[in-house]
DSSP file (Angstrom, degrees, kcal/mol; ACC not computed):
  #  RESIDUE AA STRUCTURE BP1 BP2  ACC     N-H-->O    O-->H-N    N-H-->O    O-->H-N    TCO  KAPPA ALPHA  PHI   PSI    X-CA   Y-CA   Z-CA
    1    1 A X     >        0   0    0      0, 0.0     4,-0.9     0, 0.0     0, 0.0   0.000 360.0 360.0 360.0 -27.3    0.0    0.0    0.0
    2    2 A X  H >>  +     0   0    0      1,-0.2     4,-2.1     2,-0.2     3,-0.9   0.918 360.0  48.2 -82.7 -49.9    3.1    2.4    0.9
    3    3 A X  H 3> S+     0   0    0      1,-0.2     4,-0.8     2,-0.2    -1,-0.2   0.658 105.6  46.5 -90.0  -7.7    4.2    2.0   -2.3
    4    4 A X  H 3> S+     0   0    0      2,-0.2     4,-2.7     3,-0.1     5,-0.4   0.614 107.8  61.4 -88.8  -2.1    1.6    2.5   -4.5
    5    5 A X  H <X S+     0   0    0     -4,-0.9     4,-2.6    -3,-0.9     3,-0.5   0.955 107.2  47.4 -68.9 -56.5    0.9    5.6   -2.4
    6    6 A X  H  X S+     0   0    0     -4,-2.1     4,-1.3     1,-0.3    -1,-0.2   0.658 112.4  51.2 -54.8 -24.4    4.6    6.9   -3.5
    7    7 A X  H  X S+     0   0    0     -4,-0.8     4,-3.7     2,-0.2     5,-0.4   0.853 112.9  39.3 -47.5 -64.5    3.9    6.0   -7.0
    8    8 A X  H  X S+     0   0    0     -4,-2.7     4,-2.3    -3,-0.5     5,-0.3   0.956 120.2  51.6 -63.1 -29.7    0.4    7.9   -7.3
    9    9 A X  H  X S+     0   0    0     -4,-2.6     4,-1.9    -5,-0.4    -1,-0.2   0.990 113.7  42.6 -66.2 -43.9    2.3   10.8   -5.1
   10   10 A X  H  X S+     0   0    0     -4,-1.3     4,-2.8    -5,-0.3    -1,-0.2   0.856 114.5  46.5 -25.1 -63.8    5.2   10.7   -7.6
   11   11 A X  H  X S+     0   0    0     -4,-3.7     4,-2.5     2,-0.2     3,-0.4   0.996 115.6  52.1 -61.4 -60.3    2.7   10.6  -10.9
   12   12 A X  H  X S+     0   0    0     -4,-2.3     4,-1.7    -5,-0.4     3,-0.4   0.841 110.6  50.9 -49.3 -67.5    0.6   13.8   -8.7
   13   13 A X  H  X>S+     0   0    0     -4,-1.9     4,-2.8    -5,-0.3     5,-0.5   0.733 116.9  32.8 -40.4 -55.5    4.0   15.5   -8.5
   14   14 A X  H  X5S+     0   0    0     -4,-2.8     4,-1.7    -3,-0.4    -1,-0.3   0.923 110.9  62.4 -83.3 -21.7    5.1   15.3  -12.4
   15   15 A X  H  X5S+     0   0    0     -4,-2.5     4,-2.7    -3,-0.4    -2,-0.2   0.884 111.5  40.2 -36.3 -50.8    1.5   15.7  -13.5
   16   16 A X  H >X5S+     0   0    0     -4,-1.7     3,-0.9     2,-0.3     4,-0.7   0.940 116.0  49.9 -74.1 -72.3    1.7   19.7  -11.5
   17   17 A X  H 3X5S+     0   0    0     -4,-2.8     4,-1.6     1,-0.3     5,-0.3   0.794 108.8  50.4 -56.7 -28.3    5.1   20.3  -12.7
   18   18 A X  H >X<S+     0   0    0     -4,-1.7     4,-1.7    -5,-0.5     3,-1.0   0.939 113.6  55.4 -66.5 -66.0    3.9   19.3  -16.6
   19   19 A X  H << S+     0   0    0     -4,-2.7     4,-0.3    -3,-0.9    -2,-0.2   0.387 112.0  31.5 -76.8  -6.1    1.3   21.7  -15.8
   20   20 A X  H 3X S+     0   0    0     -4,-0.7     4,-4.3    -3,-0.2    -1,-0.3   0.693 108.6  66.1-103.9 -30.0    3.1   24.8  -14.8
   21   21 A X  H <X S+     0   0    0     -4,-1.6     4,-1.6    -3,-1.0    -2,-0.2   0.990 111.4  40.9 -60.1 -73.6    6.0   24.1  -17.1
   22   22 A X  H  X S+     0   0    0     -4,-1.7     4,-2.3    -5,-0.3     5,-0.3   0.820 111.6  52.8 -56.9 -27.7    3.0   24.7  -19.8
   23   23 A X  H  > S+     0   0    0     -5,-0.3     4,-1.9    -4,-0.3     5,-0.5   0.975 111.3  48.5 -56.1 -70.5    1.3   27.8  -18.0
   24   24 A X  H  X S+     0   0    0     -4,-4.3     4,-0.6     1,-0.2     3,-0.4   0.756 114.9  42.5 -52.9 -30.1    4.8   29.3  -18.0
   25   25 A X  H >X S+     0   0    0     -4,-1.6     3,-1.9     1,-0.2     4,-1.6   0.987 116.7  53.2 -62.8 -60.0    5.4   28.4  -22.1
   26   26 A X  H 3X S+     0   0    0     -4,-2.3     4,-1.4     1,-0.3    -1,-0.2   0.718 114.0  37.2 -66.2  -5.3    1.5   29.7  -22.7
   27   27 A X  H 3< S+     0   0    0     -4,-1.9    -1,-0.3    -3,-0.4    -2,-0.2   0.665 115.0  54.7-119.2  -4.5    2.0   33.1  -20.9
   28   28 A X  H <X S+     0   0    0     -3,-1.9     4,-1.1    -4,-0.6    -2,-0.2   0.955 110.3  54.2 -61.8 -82.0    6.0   33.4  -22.6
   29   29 A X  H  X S+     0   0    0     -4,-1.6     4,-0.9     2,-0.2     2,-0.6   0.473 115.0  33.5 -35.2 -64.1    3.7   32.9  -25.8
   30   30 A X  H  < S+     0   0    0     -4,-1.4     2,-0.0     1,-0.3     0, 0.0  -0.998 110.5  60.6 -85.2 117.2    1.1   36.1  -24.9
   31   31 A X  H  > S+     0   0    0     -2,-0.6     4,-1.9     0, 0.0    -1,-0.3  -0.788 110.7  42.7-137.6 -54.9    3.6   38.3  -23.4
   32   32 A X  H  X S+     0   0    0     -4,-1.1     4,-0.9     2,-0.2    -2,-0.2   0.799 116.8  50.4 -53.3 -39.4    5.4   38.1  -27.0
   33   33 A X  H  X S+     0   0    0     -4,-0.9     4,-1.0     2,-0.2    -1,-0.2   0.580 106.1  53.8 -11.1 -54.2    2.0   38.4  -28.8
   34   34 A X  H  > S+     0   0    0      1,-0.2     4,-2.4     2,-0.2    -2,-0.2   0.876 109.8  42.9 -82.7 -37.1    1.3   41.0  -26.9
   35   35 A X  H  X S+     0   0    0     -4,-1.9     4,-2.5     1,-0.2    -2,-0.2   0.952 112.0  55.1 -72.5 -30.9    4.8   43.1  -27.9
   36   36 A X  H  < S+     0   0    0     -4,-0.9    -1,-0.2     2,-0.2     4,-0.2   0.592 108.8  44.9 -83.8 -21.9    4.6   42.2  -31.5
   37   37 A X  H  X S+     0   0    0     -4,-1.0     4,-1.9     2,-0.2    -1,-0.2   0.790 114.2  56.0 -87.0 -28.3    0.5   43.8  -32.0
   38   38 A X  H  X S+     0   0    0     -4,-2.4     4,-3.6     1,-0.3    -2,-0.2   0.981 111.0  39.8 -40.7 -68.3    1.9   46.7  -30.0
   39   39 A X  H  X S+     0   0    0     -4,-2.5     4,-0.9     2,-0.2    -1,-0.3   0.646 114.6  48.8 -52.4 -21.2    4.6   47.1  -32.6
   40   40 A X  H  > S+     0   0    0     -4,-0.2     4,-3.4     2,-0.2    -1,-0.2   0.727 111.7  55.5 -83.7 -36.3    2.4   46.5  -35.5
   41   41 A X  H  X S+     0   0    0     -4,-1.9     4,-1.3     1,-0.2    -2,-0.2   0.961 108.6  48.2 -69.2 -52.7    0.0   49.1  -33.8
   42   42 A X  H  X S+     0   0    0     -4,-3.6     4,-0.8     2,-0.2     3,-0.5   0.894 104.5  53.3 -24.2 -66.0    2.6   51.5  -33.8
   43   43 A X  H >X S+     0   0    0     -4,-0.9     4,-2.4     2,-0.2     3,-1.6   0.966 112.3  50.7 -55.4 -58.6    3.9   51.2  -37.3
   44   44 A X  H 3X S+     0   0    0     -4,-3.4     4,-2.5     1,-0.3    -1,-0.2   0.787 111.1  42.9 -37.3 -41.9    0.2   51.8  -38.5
   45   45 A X  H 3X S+     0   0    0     -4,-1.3     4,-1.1    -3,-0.5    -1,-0.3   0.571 113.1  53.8 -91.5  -5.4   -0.6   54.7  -36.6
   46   46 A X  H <X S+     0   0    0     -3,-1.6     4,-1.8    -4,-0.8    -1,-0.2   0.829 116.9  40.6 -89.6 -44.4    2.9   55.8  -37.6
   47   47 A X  H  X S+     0   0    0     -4,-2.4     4,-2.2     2,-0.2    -2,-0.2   0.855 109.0  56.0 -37.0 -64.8    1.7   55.1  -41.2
   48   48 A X  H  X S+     0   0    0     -4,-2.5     4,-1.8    -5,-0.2    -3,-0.1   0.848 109.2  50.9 -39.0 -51.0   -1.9   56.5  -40.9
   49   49 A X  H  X S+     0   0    0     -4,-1.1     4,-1.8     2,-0.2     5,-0.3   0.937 106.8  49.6 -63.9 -53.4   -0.2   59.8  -39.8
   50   50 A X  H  X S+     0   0    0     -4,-1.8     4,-2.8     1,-0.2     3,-0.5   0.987 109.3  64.4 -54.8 -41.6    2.6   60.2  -43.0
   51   51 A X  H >X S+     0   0    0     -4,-2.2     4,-2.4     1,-0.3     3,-0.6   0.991 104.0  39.8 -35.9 -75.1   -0.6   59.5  -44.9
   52   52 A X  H 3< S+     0   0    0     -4,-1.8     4,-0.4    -5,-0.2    -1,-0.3   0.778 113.5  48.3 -67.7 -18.2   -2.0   62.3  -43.9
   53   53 A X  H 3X S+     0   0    0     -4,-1.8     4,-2.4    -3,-0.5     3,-0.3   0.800 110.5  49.1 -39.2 -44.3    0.5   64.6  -43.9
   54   54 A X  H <X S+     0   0    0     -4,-2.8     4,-0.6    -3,-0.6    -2,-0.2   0.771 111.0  56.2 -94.8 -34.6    1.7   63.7  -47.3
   55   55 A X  H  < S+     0   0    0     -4,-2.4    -1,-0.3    -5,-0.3     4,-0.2   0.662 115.4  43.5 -62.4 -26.3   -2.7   64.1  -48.3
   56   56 A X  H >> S+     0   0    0     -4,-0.4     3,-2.2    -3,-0.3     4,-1.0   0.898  96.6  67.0-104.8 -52.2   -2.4   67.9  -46.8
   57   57 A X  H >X S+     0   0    0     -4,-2.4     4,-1.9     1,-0.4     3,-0.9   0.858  99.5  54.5 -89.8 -53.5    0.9   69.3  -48.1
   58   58 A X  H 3X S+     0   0    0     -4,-0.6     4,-1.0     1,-0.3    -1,-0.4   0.698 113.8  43.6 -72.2 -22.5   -0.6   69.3  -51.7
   59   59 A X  H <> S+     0   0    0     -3,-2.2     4,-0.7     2,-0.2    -1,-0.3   0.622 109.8  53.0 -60.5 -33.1   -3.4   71.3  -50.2
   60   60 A X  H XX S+     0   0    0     -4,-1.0     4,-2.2    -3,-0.9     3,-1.2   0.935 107.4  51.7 -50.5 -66.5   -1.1   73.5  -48.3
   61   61 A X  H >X S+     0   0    0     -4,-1.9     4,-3.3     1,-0.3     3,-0.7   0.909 108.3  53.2 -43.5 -55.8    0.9   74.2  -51.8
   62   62 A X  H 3X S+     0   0    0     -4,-1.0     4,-1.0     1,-0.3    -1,-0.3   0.824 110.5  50.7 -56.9 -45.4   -2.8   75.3  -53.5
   63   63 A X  H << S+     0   0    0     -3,-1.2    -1,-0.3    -4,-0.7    -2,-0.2   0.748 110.5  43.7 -76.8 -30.6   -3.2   77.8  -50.4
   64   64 A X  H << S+     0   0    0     -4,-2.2    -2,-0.2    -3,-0.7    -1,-0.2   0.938 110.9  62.8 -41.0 -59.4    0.1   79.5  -50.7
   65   65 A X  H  <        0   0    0     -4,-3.3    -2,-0.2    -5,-0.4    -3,-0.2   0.766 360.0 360.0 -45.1 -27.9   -0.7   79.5  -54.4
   66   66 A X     <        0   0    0     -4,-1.0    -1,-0.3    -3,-0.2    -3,-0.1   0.645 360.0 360.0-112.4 360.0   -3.8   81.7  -54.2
C-alpha cells in the first residue's frame, strides 16, 4: 500500500510540474503576442499619420498659391 501511495504521489508531483511548465510556455507565448500587435500598432498609426501629412501638403501648396 506504501508503495503505491509513493507512486500515485510521484505521478501527482510530475502531473503539477507538466502543468506549470505549460502555464509558464502559454503566458511566454502572450507576453510576446502582446509586444509584436503593439509594434504592428505602432507602425500603423505611424503610417496613418505620414498619410496624412503627405494628403495635406498638396493642399497646403494650393493655399500658398492663391
Amino acid at each position: 500500500m506504501n508503495n503505491l501511495q509513493s507512486i500515485y504521489d510521484a505521478q501527482k508531483v510530475a502531473m503539477d510540474n507538466t502543468n506549470e511548465a505549460e502555464n509558464v510556455i502559454r503566458n511566454v507565448d502572450f507576453a510576446k503576442e502582446m509586444a509584436t500587435f503593439t509594434t504592428m500598432q505602432i507602425r500603423m498609426q505611424a503610417g496613418i499619420a505620414m498619410l496624412a501629412q503627405a494628403n495635406a501638403l498638396p493642399q497646403l501648396v494650393l493655399q500658398l498659391l492663391r
